[in-house]
Wavefront OBJ file of the C-alpha trace (Angstrom):
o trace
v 1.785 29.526 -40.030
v 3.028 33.102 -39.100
v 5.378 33.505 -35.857
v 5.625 37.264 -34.467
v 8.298 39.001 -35.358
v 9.995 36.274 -37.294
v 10.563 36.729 -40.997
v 9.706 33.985 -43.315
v 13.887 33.702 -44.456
v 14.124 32.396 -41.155
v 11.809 30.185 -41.071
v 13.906 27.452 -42.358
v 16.754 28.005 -40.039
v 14.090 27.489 -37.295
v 12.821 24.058 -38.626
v 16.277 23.077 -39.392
v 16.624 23.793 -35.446
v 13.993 22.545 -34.362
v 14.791 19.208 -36.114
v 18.324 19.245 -34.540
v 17.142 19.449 -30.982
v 14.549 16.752 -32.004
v 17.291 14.515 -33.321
v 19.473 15.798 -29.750
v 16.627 14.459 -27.786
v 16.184 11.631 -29.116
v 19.560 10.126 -29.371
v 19.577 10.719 -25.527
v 19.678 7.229 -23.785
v 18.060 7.418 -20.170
v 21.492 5.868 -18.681
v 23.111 9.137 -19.975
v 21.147 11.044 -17.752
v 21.453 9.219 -14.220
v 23.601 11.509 -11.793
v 26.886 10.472 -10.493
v 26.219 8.467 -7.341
v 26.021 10.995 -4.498
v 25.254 10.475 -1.100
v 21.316 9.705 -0.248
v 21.907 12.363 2.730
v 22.743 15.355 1.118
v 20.508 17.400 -0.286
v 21.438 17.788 -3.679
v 21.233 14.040 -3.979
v 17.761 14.133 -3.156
v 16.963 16.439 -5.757
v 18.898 14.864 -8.874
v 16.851 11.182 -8.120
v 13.438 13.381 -7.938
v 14.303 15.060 -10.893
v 15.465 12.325 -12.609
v 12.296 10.617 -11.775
v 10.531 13.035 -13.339
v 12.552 13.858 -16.448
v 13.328 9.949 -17.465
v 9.536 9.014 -18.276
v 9.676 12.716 -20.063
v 12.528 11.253 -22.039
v 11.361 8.153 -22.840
v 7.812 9.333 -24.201
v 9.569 11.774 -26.371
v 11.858 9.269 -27.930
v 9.296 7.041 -28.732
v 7.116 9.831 -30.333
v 9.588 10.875 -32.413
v 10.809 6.888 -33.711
v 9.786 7.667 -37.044
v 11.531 10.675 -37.599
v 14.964 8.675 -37.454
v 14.200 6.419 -39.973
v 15.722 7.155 -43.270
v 12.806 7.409 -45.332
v 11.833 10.912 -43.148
v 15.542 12.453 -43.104
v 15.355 11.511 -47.231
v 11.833 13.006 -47.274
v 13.370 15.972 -45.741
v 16.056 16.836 -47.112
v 15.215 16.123 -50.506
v 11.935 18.442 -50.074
v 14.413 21.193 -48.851
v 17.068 20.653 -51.517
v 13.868 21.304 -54.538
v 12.017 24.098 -52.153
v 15.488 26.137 -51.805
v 18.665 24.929 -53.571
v 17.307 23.399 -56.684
v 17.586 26.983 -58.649
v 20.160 28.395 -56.654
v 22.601 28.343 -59.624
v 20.509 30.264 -62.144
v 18.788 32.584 -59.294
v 22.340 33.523 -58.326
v 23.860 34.246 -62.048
v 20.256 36.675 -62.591
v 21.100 38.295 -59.740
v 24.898 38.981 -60.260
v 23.538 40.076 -63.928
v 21.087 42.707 -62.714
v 23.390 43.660 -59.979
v 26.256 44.359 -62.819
v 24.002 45.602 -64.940
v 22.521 47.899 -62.382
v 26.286 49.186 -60.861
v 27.065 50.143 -64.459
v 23.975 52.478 -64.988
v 24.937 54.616 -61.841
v 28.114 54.513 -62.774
v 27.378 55.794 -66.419
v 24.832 58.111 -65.275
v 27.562 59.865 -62.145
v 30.195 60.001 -65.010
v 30.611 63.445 -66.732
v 30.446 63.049 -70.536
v 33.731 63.946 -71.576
v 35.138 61.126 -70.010
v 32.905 58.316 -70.245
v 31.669 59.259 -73.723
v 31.636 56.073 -76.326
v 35.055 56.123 -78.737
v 31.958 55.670 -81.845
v 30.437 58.979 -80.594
v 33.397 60.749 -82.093
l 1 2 3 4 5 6 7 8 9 10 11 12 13 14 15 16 17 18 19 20 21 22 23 24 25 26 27 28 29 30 31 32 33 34 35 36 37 38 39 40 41 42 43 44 45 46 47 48 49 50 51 52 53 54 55 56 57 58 59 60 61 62 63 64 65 66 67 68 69 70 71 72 73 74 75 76 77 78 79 80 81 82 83 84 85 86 87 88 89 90 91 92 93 94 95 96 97 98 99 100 101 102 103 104 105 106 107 108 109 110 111 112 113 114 115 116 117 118 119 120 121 122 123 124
């Protein structure tokens, strides 16, 4: 799957998003979401019970969509999956890469240094 514009380094931190507002959604309850009692003649009353009419169905479909997803067997899944796609090398990807960066800051720094000073003391 290819998103426009996005590069696929952050693809992960949009899954990892994605699955937070998921896991936001979910632990919603419906009672969170009732308004403060306000009068049934104002206005703004009558909009927060027509919305909430409409959103708590929304709510409740979505939460029971997503039921499986909070068991621990998916989270596991996930992050195990995650920890051998991205982490599981880290250690050795990170010491090749401070190698060839040391390795690569001492050849400039060789090749920018005049010869009489930088010259090996078994040259002599």
């Amino acid at each position: 799957m290819s998103l426009p514009g996005c590069r696929l380094q952050a693809l992960p931190s949009l899954c990892l998003s994605m699955l937070l507002l998921a896991c936001l959604v979910a632990s919603m309850t419906t009672e969170s979401l009732i308004p403060t009692p306000a009068p049934k003649k104002s206005h703004w009353g009558l909009v927060r019970a027509r919305v909430m009419e409409m959103v708590k169905p929304l709510v409740n479909k979505t939460k029971d969509r997503w039921q499986w997803l909070w068991g621990p067997g998916a989270v596991k899944g996930f992050v195990q999956t995650y920890y051998e796609d991205h982490l599981k090398d880290l250690g050795p990807r990170t010491q090749a890469w401070l190698q060839s960066s040391r390795d690569q800051l001492l050849s400039k720094t060789f090749s920018l240094c005049p010869q009489l000073l930088c010259r090996n003391q078994t040259q002599d």
